[in-house]
C-alpha positions in Angstrom: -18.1 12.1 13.1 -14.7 13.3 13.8 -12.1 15.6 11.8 -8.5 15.3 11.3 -6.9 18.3 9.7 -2.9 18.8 10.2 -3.2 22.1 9.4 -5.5 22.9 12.8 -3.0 20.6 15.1 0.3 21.5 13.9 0.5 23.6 17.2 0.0 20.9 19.4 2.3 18.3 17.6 5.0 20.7 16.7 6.8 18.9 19.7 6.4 15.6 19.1 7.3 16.2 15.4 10.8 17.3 16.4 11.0 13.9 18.3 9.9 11.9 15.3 12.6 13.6 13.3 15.4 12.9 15.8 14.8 9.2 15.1 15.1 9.1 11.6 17.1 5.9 10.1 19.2 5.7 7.0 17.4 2.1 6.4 14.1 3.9 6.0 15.4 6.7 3.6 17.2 4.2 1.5 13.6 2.1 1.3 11.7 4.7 0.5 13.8 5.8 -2.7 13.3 2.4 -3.8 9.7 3.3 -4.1 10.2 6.4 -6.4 9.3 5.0 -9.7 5.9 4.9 -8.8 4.0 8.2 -8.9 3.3 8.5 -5.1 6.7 8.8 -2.6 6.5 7.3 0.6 7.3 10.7 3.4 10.5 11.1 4.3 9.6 10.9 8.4 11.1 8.1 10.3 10.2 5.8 12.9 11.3 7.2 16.3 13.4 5.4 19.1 10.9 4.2 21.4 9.9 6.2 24.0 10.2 6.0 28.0 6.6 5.6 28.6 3.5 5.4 26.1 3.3 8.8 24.2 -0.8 9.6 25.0 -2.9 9.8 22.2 -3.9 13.0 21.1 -7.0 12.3 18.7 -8.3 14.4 16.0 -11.2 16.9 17.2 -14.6 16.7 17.6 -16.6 18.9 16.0 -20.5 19.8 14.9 -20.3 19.5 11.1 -17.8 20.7 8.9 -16.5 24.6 8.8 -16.8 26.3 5.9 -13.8 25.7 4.1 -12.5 26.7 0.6 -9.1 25.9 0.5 -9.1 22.1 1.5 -10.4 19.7 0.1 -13.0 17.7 1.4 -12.6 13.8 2.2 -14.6 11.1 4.1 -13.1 8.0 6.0 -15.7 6.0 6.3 -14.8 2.8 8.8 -16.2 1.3 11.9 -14.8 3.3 15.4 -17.9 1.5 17.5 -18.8 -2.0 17.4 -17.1 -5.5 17.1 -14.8 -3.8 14.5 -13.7 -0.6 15.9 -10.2 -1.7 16.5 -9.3 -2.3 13.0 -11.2 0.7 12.3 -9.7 3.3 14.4 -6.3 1.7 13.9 -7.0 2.6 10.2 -8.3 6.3 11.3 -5.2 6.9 13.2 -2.9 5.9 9.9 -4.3 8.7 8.2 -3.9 11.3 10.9 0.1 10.2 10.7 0.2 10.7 6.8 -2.1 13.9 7.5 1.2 14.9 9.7 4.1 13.3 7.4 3.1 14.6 4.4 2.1 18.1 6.0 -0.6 18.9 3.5 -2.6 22.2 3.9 -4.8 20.8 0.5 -6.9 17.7 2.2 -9.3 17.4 5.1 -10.0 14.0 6.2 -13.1 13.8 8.6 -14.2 10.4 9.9 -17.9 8.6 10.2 -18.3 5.5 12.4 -20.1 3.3 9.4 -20.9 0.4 12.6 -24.5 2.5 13.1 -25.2 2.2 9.8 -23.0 2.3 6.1 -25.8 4.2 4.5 -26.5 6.7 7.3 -22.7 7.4 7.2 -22.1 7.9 3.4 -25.7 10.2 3.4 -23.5 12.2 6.0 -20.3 12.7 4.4 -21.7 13.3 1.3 -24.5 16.2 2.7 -21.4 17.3 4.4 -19.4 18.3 0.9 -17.0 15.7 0.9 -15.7 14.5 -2.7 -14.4 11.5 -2.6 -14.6 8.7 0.4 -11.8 6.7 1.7 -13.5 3.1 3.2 -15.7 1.3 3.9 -13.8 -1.5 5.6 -16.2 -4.5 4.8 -17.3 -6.0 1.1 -21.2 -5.7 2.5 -20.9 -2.1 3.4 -19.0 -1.1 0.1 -22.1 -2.5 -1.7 -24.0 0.1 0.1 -21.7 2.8 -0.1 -21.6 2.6 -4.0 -24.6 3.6 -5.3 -25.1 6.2 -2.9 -21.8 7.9 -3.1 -22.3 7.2 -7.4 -25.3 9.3 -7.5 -23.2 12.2 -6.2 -20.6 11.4 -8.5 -18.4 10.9 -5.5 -15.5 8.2 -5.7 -15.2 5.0 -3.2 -11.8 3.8 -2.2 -12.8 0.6 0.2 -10.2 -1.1 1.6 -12.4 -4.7 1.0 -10.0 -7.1 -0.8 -13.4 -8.7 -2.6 -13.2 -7.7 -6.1 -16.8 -8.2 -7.1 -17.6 -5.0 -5.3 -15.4 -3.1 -7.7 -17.0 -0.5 -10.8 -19.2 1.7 -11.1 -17.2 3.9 -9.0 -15.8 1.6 -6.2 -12.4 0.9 -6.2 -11.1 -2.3 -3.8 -7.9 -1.6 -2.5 -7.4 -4.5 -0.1 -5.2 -7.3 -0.8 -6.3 -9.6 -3.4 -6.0 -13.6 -2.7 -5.8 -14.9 -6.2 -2.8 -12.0 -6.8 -1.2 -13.5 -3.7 -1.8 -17.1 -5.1 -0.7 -15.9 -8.8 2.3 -14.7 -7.4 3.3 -18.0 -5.5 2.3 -19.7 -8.1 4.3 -18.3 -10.9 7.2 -18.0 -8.3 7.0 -21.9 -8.0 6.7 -22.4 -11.5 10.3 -20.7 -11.9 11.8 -23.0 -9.2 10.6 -26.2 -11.1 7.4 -27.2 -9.8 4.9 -28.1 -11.8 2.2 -30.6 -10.5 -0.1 -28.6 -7.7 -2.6 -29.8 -4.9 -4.4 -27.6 -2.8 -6.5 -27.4 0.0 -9.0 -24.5 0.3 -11.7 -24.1 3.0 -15.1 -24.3 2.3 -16.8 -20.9 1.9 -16.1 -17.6 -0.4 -12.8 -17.3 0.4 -11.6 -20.8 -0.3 -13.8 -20.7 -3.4 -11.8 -17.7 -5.1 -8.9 -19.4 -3.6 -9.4 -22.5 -5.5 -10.1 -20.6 -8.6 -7.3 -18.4 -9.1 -5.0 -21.4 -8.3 -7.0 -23.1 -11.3 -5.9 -20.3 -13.6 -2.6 -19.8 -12.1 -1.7 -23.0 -12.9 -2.8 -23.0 -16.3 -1.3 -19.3 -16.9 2.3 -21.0 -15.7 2.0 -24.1 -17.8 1.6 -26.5 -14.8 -1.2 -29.0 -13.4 -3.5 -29.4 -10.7 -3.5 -32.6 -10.0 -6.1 -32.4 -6.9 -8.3 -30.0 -5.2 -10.0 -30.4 -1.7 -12.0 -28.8 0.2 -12.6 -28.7 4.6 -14.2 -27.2 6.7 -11.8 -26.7 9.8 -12.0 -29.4 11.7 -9.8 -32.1 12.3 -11.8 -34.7 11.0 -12.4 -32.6 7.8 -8.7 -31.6 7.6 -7.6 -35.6 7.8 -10.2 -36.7 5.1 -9.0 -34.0 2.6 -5.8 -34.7 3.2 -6.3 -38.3 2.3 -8.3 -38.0 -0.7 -5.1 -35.6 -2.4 -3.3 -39.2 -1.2 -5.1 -41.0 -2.9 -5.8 -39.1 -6.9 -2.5 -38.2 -7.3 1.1 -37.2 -6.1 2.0 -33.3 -6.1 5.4 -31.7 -5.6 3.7 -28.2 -4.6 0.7 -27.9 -2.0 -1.3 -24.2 -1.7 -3.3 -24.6 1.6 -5.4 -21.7 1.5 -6.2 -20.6 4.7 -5.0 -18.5 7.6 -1.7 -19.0 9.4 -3.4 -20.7 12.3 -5.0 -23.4 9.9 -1.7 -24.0 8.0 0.0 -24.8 11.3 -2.6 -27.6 12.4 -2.6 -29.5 8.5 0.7 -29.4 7.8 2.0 -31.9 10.0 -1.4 -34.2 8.5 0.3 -33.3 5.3 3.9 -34.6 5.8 2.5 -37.9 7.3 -0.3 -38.6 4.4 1.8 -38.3 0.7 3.3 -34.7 1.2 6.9 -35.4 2.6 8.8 -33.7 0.4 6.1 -31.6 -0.9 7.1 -27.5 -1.0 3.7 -25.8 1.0 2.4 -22.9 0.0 0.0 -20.2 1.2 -1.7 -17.2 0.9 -1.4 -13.4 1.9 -3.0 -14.3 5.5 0.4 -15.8 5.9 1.6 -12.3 6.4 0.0 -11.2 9.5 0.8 -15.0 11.4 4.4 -14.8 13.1 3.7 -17.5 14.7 4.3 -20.0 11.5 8.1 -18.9 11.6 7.8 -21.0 15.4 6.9 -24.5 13.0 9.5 -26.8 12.3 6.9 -28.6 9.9 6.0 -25.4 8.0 9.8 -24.6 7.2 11.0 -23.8 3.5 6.7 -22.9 2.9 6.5 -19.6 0.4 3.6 -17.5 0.5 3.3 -13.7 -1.3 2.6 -10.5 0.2 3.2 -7.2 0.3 6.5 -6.2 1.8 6.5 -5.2 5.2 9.8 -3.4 5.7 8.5 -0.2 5.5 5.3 -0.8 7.5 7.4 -1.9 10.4 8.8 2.0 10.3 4.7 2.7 10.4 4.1 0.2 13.4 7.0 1.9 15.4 5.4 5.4 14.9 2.4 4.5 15.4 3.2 2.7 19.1 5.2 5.5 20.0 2.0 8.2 19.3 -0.6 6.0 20.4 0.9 3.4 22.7 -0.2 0.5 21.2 0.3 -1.7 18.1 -1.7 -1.3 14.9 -3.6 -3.7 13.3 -1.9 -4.6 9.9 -4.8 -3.4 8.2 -3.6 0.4 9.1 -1.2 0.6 6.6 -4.5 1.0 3.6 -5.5 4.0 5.6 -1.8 5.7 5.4 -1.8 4.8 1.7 -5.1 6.5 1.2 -4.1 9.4 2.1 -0.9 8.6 0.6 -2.6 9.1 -2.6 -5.2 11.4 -1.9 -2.1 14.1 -1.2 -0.8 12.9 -4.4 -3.5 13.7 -6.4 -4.6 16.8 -4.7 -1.4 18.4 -6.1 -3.3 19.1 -9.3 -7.1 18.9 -7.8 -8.5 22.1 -7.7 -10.9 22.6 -4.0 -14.9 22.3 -4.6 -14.4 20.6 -7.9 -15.1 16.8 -8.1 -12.5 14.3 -7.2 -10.2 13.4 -10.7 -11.6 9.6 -10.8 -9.2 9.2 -14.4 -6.3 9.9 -12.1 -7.1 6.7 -10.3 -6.3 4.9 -13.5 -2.5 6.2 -13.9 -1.2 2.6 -15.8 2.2 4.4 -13.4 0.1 3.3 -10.2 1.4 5.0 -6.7 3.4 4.0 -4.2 3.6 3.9 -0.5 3.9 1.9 2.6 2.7 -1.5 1.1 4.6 -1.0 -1.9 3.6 -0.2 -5.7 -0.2 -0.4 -6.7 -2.5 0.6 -9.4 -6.3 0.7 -10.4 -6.8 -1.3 -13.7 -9.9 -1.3 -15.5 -12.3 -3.3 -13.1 -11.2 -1.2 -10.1 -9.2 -4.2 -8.6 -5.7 -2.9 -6.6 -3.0 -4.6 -8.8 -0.2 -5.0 -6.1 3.4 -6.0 -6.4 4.2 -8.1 -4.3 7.1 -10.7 -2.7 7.7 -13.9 -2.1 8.8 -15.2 1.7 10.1 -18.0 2.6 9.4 -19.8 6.6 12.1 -19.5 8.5 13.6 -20.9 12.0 11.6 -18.3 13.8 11.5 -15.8 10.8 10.5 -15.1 7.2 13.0 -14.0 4.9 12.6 -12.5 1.4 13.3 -15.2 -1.5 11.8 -13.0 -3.9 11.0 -9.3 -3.6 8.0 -6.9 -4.9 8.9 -5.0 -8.1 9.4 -1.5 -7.0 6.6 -0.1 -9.9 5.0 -1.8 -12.8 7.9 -0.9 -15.7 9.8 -3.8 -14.2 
């Protein structure tokens, strides 16, 4: 366990604050006052020049249990710092410690538990420990954990999972959802005069929701899906799908759901077997893959995401305090806190966490862009549409900056 608190290293950062505000960019500013419909304002701190040499981390304390404390308020990040996924985990850990210091709150204590050892054994901790709401877990199989133990406390669940059937009851999923990232696409499309889909999803959960929220995408837009296949990753599997959307039907738009990596190996298939001139299409795991701006064959492709002009302003802060990229998932654990500060302007220390404020039909805003919590608990995201360049994306569509639009 481990506690971040701005207030008790202010000291220590005061200098590399100043340094941080010397590289402050009009481009970032400008960004960020696109964002202030929402409820929730993106921090006015700016990505710093790079520096000579790797700053050294300076990572939160250490400490024995939690002070006494009347003042703050209380909040648990529960994600994995040990273990297979302790990357993504601390790279998530250290996002929060930089919104801890860009927003300068004195309201919110964020202390972390390694969930790797054990989810239930870490919620058991934070909870004993006073905290009153929990940000994390990272992973779907730990949020179903997490719930029932953190509901019986009436404590509050943020998980940065993007599976929605662990949302309710108290959990909230504030990953980013595949079927909004298909919808998007898919109504994108619609508008550019597509109307006949094919899709290729891989076999497993992920491919299955795929498949399905392509089904009522379609049908929501008023086109057709003239074929769906499924694979299972390797080449022989990929060729045969391929060949069976030959053979039912011709499509002028293609969704092959899968990662980056995958899309770069079928697409060529594609072009040679019935897809020519077909437009591709993929999912939000399109976002994180650079390297699909480096295929010729995967050129004019549109896939929908959440923006990444501002995280690239997080990225650069983050290399410059801890000498090394984050992990794209980071950016959940800045808007987190994001939020958290946002809602702790009106949350009164020792009380329980304002779940209804969750629910605000406004939504928040931050480095991913505008969000909101419906109903089921599901992140509603707005998101953009890219387009594959010659060695880049480029924005053919962009996110809404709140939910009025």
């Amino acid at each position: 366990m481990t506690e971040t608190d701005a207030a008790r290293q202010a000291p220590r950062q005061a200098h590399m604050f100043a340094a941080l505000k010397r590289g402050v960019r009009i481009a970032f500013a400008a960004s960020a006052l696109t964002l202030a419909a929402c409820q929730s304002i993106v921090p006015k701190g700016q990505a710093p020049t790079a520096p000579t040499a790797p700053a050294r981390p300076t990572g939160p304390d250490v400490v024995q249990g939690l002070p006494t404390d009347t003042a703050r308020h209380r909040v648990a990040l529960l994600v994995p710092t040990t273990g297979p996924n302790a990357g993504v985990g601390q790279s998530i850990a250290n996002a929060t410690t930089l919104a801890l210091m860009d927003t300068k709150t004195d309201k919110v204590r964020i202390t972390t538990y390694d969930t790797a050892p054990g989810a239930a054994a870490a919620a058991s901790r934070a909870l004993a420990d006073g905290n009153r709401l929990i940000l994390g877990p990272l992973l779907a199989e730990d949020a179903r954990i997490v719930g029932p133990i953190a509901a019986r406390a009436n404590v509050p669940v943020i998980s940065f999972s993007n599976d929605a059937s662990i949302a309710g009851e108290g959990v909230y999923a504030m990953g980013y959802n595949p079927s909004q990232s298909i919808e998007r696409v898919v109504s994108f499309a619609r508008e550019k005069g597509l109307s006949r889909f094919g899709a290729l999803v891989p076999r497993g959960v992920y491919g299955e929701r795929s498949g399905n929220a392509l089904l009522r995408a379609v049908e929501q837009a008023g086109g057709t899906v003239v074929s769906m296949q499924t694979f299972d990753r390797s080449p022989a599997s990929i060729t045969a799908a391929v060949k069976k959307l030959q053979a039912s039907s011709s499509y002028d738009a293609l969704l092959i759901a899968d990662s980056g990596r995958v899309a770069i190996q079928i697409a060529p298939i594609v072009r040679k077997n019935g897809g020519a001139s077909a437009r591709l299409l993929g999912t939000e795991l399109w976002n994180a893959d650079t390297s699909l701006a480096a295929s010729p064959v995967l050129r004019g492709a549109w896939f929908a995401s959440v923006s990444d002009g501002l995280y690239r302003q997080l990225a650069n802060k983050y290399r410059a305090r801890y000498g090394t990229a984050p992990f794209r998932l980071s950016s959940l654990g800045y808007d987190s806190v994001l939020l958290t500060v946002r809602i702790a302007q009106d949350w009164r220390p020792g009380t329980p966490f304002p779940v209804a404020r969750l629910r605000d039909a406004g939504g928040f805003s931050g480095i991913d862009g505008a969000f909101r919590f419906g109903r089921s608990g599901v992140a509603e995201r707005a998101l953009e549409v890219n387009e594959v360049g010659a060695g880049a994306f480029s924005v053919v569509d962009p996110a809404p900056r709140g939910f009025g639009e």
